[in-house]
N, C-alpha and C positions, 0 to 999 in steps of 0.2 A: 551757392544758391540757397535761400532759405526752405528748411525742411528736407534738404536731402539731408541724411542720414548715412555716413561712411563709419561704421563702427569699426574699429579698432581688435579684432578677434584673431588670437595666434592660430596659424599652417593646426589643424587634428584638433581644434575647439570647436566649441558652439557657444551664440549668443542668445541668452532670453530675454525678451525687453518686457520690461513691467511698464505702467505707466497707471497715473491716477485718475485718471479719465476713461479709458479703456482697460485696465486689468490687464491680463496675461496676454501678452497676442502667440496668435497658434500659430506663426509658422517661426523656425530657428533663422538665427544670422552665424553665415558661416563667414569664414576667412574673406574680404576683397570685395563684398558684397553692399550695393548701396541698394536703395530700398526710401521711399518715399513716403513719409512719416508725417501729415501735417502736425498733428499732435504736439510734436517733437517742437513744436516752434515755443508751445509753453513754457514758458520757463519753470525748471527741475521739476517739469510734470514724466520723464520720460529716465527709466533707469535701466539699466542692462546688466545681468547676471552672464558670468563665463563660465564653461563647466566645461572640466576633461572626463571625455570618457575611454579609460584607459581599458587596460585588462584588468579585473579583478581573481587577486592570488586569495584562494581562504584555503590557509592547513587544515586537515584532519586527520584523524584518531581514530581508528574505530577497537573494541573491542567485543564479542560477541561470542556465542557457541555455535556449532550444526543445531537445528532444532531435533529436540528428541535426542540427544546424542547420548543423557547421562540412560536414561529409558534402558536404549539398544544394549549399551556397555553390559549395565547391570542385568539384562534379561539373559545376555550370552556368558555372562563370570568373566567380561575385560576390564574389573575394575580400576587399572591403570592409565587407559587408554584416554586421549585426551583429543577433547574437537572440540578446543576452542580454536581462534582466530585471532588476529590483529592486522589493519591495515591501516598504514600510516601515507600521507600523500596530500597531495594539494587538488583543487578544483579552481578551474577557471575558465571567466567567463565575462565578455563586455553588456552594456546596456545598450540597446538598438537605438539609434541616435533619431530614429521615426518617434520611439515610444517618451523622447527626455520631458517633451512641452505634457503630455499627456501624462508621467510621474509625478512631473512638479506640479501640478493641478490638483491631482488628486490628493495628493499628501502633503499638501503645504508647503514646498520645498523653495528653500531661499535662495542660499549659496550652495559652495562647493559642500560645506561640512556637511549641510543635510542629507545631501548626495553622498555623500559618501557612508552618512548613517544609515543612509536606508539600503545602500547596498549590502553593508555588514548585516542586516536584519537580514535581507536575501538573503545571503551566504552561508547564513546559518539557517533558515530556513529548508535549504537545499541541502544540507550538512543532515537535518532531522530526516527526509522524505528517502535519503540517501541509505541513512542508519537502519528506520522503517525497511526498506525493501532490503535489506541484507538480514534483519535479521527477522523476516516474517516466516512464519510457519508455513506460508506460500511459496515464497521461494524455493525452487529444489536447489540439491547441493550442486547439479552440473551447473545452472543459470549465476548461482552463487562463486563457482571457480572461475566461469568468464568474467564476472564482474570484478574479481579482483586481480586477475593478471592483467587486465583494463581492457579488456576486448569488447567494442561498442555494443551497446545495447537498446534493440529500435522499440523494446516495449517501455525501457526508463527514459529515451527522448523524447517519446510521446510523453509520457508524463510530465517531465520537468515543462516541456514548451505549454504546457493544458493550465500548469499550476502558475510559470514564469514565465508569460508571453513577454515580457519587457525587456529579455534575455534573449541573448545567440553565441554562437561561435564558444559554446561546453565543449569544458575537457576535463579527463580526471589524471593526472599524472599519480602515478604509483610510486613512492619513494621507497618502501620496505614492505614485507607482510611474511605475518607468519602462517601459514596454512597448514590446514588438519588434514588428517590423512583422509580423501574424498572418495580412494576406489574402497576401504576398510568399512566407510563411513555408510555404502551406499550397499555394500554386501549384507553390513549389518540390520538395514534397513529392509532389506529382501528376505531376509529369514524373521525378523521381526513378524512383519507387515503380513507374511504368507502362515505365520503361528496364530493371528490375530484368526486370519481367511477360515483356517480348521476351527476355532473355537466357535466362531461366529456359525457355521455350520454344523457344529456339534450342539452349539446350542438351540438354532432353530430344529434339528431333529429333535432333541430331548423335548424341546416344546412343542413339536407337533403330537408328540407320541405320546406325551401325559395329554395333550387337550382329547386327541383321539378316546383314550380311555375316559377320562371323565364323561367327554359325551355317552359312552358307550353306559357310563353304570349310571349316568343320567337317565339316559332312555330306559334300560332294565327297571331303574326304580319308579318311572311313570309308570311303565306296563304292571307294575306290581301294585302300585298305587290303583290305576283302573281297577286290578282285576279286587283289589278289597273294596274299594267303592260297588263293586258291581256284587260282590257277593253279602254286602252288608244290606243291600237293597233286595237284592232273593237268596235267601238262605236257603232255599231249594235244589238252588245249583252243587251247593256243598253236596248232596244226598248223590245227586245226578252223577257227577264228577267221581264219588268213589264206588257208585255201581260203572260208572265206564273201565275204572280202576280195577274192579272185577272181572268184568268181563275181558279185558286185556291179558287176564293173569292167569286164565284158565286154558 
């Protein structure tokens, strides 16, 4: 029948139909699916794009320290003592086949290759935001040791879905890691962080206790100030003052 429309789309694809008449149409052709297309009766007005959306594998690398670690070391004399890290592993992660029509819209996407370039741009995207949160000064070291023995994290899924709504079904597999010693890490942390607590209270006492004196010989030297202003204006008082001086003495 003219204008039906039986595309040709393999079992785990999807179909994008372009056409020159109408542009992108919004909804996908899947597998077996006909669909009534007058358009389509144009001739080579009507073109279809196939796209897999598989899992996407990206390795990663990471290399980084505890924050603060050289700090700690050096303030306790472990100058041997080593926190750095390395985590080697792969991430992965499909495109939600709701978000494909609304990818390729937004970012011009043709065929397969584009698709697949702008997933690599994701991946490494996700590869940065990943790196960031391992190696933020935010991060504690305990949040730090779940993340790399791979045990989920509902405050980094939030994120990833905030920044990759276009993305589902993450994983991080762990392939090697070298990890610093986190109970050493965090001990040294505690007598650091609690040396700081003393100083910062020995300081705010030292500055209360010079501000206190200043005021005090602040106020002395007004009162001293008045009393010459007052006896520059009656010189009488001098006389007054050391007959009371007198009479006290006797």
């Amino acid at each position: 029948m003219g204008g039906w429309a039986q595309f040709s789309v393999p079992p785990g694809k999807y179909g994008v139909i372009y056409s020159k008449t109408h542009g992108l149409d919004q909804k996908l052709v899947q597998s077996g699916e006909f669909r009534w297309i007058w358009y389509k009766l144009i001739p080579t007005n009507v073109k279809i794009s196939v796209f897999s959306l598989e899992h996407i594998n990206y390795p990663i690398d990471f290399k980084s320290s505890l924050p603060s670690g050289d700090a700690y070391t050096a303030f306790i004399g472990l100058a041997n003592t080593d926190f750095s890290w390395n985590l080697k592993g792969e991430l992965s992660f499909k495109l939600d086949p709701q978000m494909l029509i609304p990818v390729i819209s937004k970012n011009n996407l043709v065929d397969q290759n584009d698709l697949d370039a702008y997933l690599q741009s994701v991946s490494q995207n996700i590869e940065v935001l990943l790196l960031r949160v391992l190696s933020s000064q935010g991060t504690d070291s305990a949040r730090l040791e779940q993340l790399m023995s791979g045990t989920p994290d509902a405050d980094l899924d939030k994120e990833l879905k905030e920044n990759f709504p276009e993305i589902y079904d993450f994983s991080i597999v762990i392939k090697s890691a070298k990890y610093p010693d986190f109970v050493l890490y965090r001990q040294l942390q505690q007598i650091y962080e609690g040396y700081l607590a003393k100083q910062r209270e020995y300081t705010i006492s030292s500055i209360g206790k010079r501000a206190e004196n200043h005021m005090e010989s602040q106020l002395r030297y007004e009162k001293l100030e008045r009393y010459g202003e007052l006896l520059t204006k009656y010189p009488i008082l001098l006389e007054y003052m050391a007959m009371e001086k007198d009479e006290n003495n006797k």
